[in-house]
One Martini backbone bead per residue (centre of mass of N, CA, C, O) as a GRO file, in nm:
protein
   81
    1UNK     BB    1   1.058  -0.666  -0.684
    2UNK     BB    2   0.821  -0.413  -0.688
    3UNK     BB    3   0.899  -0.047  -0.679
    4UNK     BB    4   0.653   0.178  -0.539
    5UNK     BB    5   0.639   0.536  -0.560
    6UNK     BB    6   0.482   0.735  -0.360
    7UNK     BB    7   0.417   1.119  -0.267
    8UNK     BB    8   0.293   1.193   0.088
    9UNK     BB    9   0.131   1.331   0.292
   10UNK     BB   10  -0.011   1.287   0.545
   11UNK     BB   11  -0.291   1.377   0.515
   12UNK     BB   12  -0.328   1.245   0.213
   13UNK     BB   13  -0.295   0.943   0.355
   14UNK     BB   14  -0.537   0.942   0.464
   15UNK     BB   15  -0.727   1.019   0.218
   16UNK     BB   16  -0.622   0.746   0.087
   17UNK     BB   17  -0.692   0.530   0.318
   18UNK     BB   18  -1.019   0.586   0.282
   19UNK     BB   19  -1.006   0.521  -0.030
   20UNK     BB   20  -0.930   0.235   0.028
   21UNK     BB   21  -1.188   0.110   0.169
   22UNK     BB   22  -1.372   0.165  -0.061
   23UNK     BB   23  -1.214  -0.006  -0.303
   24UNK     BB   24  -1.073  -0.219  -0.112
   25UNK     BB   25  -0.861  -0.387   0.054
   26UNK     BB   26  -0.723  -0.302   0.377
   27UNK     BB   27  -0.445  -0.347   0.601
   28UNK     BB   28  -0.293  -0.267   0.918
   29UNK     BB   29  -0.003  -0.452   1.028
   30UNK     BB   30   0.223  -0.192   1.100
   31UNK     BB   31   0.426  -0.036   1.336
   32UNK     BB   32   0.618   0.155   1.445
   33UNK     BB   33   0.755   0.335   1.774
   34UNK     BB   34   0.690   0.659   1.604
   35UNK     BB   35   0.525   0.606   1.325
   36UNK     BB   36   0.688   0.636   1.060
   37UNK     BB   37   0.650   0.315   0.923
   38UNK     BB   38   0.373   0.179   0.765
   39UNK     BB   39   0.182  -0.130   0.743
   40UNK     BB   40   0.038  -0.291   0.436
   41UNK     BB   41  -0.259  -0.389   0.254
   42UNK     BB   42  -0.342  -0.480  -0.071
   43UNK     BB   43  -0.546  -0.468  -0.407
   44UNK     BB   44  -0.477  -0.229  -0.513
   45UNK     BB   45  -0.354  -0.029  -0.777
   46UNK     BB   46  -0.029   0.131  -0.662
   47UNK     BB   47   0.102   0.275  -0.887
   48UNK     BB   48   0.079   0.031  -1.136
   49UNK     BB   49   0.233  -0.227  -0.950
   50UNK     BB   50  -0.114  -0.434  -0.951
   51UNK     BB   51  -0.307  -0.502  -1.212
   52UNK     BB   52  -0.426  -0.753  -1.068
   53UNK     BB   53  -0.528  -0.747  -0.761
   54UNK     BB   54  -0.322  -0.836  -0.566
   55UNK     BB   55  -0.209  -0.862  -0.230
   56UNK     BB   56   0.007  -0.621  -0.092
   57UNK     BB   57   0.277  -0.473   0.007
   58UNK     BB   58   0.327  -0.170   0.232
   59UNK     BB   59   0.541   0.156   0.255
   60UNK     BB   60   0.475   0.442   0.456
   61UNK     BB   61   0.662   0.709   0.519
   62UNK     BB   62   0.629   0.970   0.683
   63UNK     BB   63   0.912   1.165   0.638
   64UNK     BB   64   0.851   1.145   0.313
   65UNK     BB   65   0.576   1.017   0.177
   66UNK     BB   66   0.632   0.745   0.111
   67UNK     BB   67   0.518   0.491  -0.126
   68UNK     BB   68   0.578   0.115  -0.096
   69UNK     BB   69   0.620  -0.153  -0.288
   70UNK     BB   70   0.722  -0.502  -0.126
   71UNK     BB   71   0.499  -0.680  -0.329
   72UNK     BB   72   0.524  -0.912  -0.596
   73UNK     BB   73   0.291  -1.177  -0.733
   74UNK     BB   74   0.168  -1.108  -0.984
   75UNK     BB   75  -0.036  -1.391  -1.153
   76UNK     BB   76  -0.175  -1.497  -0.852
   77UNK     BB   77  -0.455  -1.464  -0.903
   78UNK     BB   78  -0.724  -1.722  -0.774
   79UNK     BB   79  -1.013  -1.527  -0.706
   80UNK     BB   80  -0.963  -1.539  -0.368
   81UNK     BB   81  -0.947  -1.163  -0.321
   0.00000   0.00000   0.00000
C-alpha cells in the first residue's frame, strides 16, 4: 500500500478539489461526522503516487492538512477508468 502525504490547508483543499473535477475522476465517497476526516477516490496521480492513473482511495484530514494515498493499485489500469 503505497503512503503519499501532503500537506494542505483546508482553503487550499477547496481549490484541489476543483482542480481535480476539471482533470480526472474524482468522488468524495464518505467523511466522518466532525467533517474532520474525508474520502475520496481520483484517477489523478496525486503526489505522483498513480503514474499508472488507476483509481485510487485517498484520505484527507482536515486537522493536519495531510493527503494520504490508501489505496496502490500498481499497473492495473486496463483502460476502462
Amino acid at each position: 500500500m503505497a503512503s503519499v502525504n501532503l500537506q494542505y490547508s483546508k482553503k487550499a483543499f477547496g481549490f484541489f478539489i476543483i482542480a481535480l473535477l476539471l482533470v480526472s475522476s474524482f468522488l468524495v465517497i464518505n467523511q466522518n461526522a466532525d467533517g474532520t476526516r474525508v474520502t475520496f477516490y481520483s484517477d489523478a496521480n496525486i503526489g505522483g503516487g498513480n503514474p499508472e492513473g488507476n483509481i485510487e482511495i485517498y484520505l484527507f484530514d482536515t486537522t493536519t492538512g495531510i493527503i494520504t494515498q490508501i489505496t496502490d493499485t500498481g499497473g492495473v489500469n486496463d483502460g476502462n477508468t
